[in-house]
N, C-alpha and C positions, 0 to 999 in steps of 0.2 A: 533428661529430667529424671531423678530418681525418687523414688515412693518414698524411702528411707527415709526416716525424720533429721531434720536439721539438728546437728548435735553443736552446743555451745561450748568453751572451755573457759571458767573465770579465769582470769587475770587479774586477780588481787581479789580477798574475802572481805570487798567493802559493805556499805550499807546499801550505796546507790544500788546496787545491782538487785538485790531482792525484790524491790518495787520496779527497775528499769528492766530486771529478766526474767527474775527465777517464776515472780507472780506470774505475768502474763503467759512463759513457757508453758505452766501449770494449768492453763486453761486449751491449749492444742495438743491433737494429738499427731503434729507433725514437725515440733521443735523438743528437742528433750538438752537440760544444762545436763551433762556428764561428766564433767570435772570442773576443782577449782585447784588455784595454787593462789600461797600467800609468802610472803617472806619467812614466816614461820610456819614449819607444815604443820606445828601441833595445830597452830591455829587454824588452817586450812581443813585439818581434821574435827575441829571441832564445829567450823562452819559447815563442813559437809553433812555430819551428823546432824545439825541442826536444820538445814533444810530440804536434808533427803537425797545430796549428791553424790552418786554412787562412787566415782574417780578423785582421788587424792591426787596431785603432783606435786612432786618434793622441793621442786621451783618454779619459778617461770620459765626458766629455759627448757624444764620437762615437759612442762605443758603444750608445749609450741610442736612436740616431735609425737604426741599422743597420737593412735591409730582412731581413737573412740571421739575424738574431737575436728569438727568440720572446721568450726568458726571461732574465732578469740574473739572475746568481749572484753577491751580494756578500761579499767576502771580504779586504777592506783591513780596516785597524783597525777597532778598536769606534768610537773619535775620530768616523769618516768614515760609518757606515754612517747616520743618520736623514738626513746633507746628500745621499745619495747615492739614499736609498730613495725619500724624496722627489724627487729628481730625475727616476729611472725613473719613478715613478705619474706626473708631468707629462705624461712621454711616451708614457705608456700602454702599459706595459712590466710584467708580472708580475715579481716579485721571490723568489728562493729566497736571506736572510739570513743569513748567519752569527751564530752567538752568541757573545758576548751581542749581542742584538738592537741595544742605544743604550748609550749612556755612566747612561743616568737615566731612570726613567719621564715625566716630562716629551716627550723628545727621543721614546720611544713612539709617546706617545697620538698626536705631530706626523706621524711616520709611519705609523700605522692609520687617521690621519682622511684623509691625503693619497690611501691604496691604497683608501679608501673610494670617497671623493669620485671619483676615476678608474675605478673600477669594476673592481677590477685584482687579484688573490691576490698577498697579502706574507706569505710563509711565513717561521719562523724552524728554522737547519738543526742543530734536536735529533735529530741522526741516530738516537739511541739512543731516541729515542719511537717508530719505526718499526718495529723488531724484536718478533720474537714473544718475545724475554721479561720485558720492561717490560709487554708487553700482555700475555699473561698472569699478569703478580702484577697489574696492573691489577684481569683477570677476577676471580682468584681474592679479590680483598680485598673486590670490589662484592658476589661470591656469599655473603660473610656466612660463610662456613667457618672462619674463624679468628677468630670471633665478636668482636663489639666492638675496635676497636683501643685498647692499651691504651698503645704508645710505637711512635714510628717513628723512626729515627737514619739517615743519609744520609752518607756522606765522598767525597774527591775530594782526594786528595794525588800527591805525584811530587815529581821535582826537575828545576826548568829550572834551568841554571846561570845565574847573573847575566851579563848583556853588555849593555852601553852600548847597542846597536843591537838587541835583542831588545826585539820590541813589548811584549811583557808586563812589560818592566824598565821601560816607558816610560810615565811618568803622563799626558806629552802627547798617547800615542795609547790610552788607556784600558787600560794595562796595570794589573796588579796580582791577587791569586790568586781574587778573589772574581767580578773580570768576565768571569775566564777558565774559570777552573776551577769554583769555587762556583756558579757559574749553573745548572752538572748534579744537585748535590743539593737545591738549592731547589726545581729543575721536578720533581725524582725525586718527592723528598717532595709536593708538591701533584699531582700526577698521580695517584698511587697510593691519597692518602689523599681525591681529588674537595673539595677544598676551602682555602679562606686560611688563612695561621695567621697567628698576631699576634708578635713579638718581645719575647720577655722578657728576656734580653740577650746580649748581645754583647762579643767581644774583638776585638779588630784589632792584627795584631802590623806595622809598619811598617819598609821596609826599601827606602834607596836612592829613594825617597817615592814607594813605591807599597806596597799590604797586601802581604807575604809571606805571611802565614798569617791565616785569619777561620774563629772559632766561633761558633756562637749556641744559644743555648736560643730553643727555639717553641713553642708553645699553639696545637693544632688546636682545633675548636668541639668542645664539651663537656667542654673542661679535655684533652685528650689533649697529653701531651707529645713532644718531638720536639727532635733534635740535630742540626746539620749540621758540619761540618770538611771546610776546603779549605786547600790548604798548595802554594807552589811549591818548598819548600824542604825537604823530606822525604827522608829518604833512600832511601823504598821505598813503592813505585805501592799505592795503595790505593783502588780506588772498590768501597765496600760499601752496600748497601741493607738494611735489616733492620728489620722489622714484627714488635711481639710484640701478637697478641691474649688474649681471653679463654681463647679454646679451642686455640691456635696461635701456631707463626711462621714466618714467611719471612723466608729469606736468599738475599740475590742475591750472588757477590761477582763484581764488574766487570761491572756493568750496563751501563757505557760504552758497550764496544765484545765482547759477546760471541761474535765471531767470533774475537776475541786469546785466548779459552780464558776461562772462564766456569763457578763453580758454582751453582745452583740450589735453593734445597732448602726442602723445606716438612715443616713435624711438625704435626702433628694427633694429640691423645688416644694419646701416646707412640707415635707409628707415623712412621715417615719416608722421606720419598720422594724422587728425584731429579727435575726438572723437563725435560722436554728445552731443550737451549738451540742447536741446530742453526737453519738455516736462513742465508737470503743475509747478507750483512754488513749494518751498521746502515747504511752508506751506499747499498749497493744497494738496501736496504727504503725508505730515504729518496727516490731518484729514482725509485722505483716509485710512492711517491706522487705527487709532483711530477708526474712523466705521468695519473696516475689524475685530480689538480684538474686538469692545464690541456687533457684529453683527454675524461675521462670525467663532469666537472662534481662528482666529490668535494669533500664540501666540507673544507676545510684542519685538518690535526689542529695544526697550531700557527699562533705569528704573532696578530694581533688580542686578545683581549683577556687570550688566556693569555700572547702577549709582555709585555702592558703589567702585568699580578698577578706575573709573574716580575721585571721590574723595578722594583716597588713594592715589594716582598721584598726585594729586595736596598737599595733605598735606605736602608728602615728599618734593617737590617742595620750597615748604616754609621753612619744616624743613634743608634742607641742605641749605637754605641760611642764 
């Protein structure tokens, strides 16, 4: 275990990262981002300037050989991330992903066998798997309290406006609402529920030639069923979780990010409770882990073979539509 602060290296001067890194890094003093690289280093230089990062790299491939860099945080397109992932594990670089993890389970498993083979943590960054209250309806659904599940339904809607140069508008770099958006109700639902589900089917609403909007019907083991919706085109933010058992339900609404304000709530035998949903943001829980695998030898709550059932899920998805 070393004293030495976990040093981060961007991989692309996105936006996601400043709220999913640079902010929370900015609050320990045992994580420091010391470098980015962009496709254009002016631009890398101008982001670094802008948020106080001391290391420029002239690419990403310089990035990966950096001495001042422990961990790659990738956060370019979905397009880039398995040619990229793969890259870092050559250089024996642990990897904190953004999601969706690849464009396809294929491009996956190429990435898990690489972080293998290198011996190396490929984490995928479901910030929202991190928070105490995913893991708690986790707890509460494994305790058997809300007896047998009898349906569990999942959403992820909002509105990006269409723009030519918006990666999610763009099929070339793996836009569209299922790789973006839907990736969070898939993981929701199999996280909570410990288990695959099979696709019974599927709509794909297509727009500008990427999914605007994707539902599915799903079948957990023993016949339980199960909904998901995601939508870029929505006119009002909706991420809802909700399990009804034999004896219960739980409702999460915005399981996302419940530091943005967050309900909670569980019924049992007509009695009903509020959950707490307090605690550090999904992103500060999330580099809390990241130091805990590359510090404390934790082993990774995502990434490996939950990356690869999350993008097996989503293929099907597509394929039955």
């Amino acid at each position: 275990m070393s004293d030495a602060p976990l040093r981060i290296g961007l991989l692309a001067a996105s936006k996601i990262a400043v709220g999913a890194v640079i902010a929370p890094a900015k609050e320990r003093d045992d994580v420091a981002v010391t470098a980015v690289a962009a496709r254009d280093p002016a631009r890398a230089r101008a982001y670094a300037d802008k948020h106080g990062i001391a290391g420029v790299a002239e690419s990403y491939g310089d990035l990966l050989t950096r001495d001042d860099v422990d961990v790659i945080y990738i956060g370019n397109p979905i397009a880039g991330h398995a040619e990229w992932a793969i890259e870092a594990a050559k250089a024996g670089k642990p990897v904190l992903c953004e999601k969706s993890f690849a464009l396809n389970a294929a491009e996956g498993r190429a990435m898990v066998a690489a972080a293998e083979v290198a011996n190396q943590p490929l984490l995928e960054a479901f910030h929202y798997r991190f928070h105490n209250v995913i893991r708690r309806a986790e707890a509460i659904v494994a305790s058997g309290e809300l007896g047998a599940i009898r349906r569990a339904d999942a959403t992820f809607e909002g509105k990006i406006p269409y723009d030519p140069d918006e990666i999610r508008w763009r099929a070339d770099q793996g836009g569209g609402a299922l790789g973006d958006l839907g990736t969070y109700p898939c993981h929701a639902l199999r996280t909570v529920m410990a288990a695959e589900p099979q696709v019974v089917s599927s709509e794909i609403e297509m727009r500008e030639g990427v999914d605007a909007k994707t539902a599915a019907e799903l079948e957990f083991p023993g016949g339980v069923p199960a909904s998901l919706k995601c939508s870029m085109v929505a006119e009002r933010f909706d991420a809802t979780l909700t399990l009804t058992g034999e004896r219960g339900t739980l409702s999460i609404r915005n399981y996302l990010a419940p530091q943005a304000g967050c309900s909670f709530r569980v019924t049992v035998g007509g009695a009903t409770r509020d959950e707490p949903t307090d605690g550090p943001s999904t992103y500060a829980a999330q580099l809390e882990h990241l130091v805990q695998v590359m510090r404390h030898g934790a082993a990774p709550m995502t990434g490996g073979r939950d990356a690869i059932a999350n993008l097996e899920l989503m293929d099907a998805i597509r394929q039955r539509a």
